[in-house]
N, C-alpha and C positions, 0 to 999 in steps of 0.2 A: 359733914359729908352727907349729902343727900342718897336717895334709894337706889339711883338710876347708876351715881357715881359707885355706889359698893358693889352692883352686877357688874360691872364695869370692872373691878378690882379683882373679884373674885373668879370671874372670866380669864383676865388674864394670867390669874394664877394656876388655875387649870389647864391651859394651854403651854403654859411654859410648862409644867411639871410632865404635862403628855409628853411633850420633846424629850425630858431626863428621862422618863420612861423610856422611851423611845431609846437612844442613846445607848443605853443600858441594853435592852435585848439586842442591837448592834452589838454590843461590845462581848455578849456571852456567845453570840453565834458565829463571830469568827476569833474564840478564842485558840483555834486551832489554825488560822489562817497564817502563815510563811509566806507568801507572795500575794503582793499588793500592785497595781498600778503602777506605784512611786517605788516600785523597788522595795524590798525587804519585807518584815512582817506587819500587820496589822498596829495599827496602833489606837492605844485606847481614843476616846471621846468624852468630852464631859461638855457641859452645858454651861456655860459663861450668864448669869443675870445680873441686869441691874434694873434701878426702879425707872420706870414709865415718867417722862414728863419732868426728867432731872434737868434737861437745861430750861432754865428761865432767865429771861431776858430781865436785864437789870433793872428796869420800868415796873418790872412786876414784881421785884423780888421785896421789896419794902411791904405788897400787899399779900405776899406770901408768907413772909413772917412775922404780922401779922394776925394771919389768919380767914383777911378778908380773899385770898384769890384760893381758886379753886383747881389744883394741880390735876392731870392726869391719873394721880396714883396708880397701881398696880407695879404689875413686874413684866419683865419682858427677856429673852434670850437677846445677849449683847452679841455672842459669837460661840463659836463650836470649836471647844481647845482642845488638841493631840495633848497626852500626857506626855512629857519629855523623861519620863524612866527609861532606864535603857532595856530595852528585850532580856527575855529570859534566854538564858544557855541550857541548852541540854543536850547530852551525851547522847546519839541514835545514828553511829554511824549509814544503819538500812535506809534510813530517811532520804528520800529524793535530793532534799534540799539543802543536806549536810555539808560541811566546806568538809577541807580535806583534811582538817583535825577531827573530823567525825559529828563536829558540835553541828545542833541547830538551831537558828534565832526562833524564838516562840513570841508572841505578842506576851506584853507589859501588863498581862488580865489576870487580876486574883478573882476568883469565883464569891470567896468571902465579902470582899470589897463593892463588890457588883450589888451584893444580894441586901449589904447594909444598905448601898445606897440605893435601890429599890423598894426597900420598907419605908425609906426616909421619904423617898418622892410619895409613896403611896400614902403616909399619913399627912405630906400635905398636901395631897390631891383631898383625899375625903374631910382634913380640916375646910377648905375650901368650898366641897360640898356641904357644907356645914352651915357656914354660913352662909351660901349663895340661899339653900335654905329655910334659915333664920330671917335672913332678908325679905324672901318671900311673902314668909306669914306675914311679917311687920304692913308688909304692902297690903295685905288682904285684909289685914287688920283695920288699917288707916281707914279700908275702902266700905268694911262694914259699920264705921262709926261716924263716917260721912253719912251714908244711907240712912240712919236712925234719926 
């Protein structure tokens, strides 16, 4: 994997983890939302990936495994999946939005849930900063040992 390919990698890994990020404050700020668009409450989000540059063409896959072809790598948001839990019940008959058993639908949001998977995008955000990085030096390195 050349220098150009691992910016290129770790690039995209920053960008997708922005979106879980992303996703994530979505899903904490209408943890209180009842009424959506589509009817009912808020429904979680999560961020669907898979890797960059997974289909290859059968021509090239002999030089992909291999070793000699040089894949896309990274990672990329494939799509943005509703969690299918079913809403939370709670008892409020006051609630505007209460049926006439008094319950009211609450979006499918654990705060804990939320907050793990925010640590987890954050460490592989700055893993990625890490390397984008590392990467760098290497390249400045290369370029002071050319010069000499």
């Amino acid at each position: 994997m050349g220098l150009m390919q691992s910016l290129r990698t770790s690039t995209s890994a920053l960008m997708a983890q922005r979106v879980r990020m992303d996703l994530i404050a979505n899903n904490v700020a209408n943890m209180n939302t009842t009424r959506t668009a589509e009817g009912g409450p808020y429904r979680r989000q999560a961020a669907v990936f898979r890797e960059q540059g997974r289909e290859v063409a059968f021509r090239d896959f002999l030089g992909h495994a291999g070793g000699a072809g040089q894949g896309k790598g990274g990672v990329e948001v494939a799509s943005i999946a509703e969690d299918a839990t079913p809403p939370r019940r709670v008892h409020d008959p006051s609630h505007p939005d209460a049926g006439p058993d008094g319950y009211v639908l609450l979006p499918n949001i654990d705060v804990v849930t939320e907050m793990t998977d925010l640590i987890g995008a954050n460490r592989a955000y700055e893993a990625s900063v890490t390397v984008l990085n590392a990467t760098k030096a290497l390249a400045l390195s290369a370029l002071r040992i050319g010069r000499g």
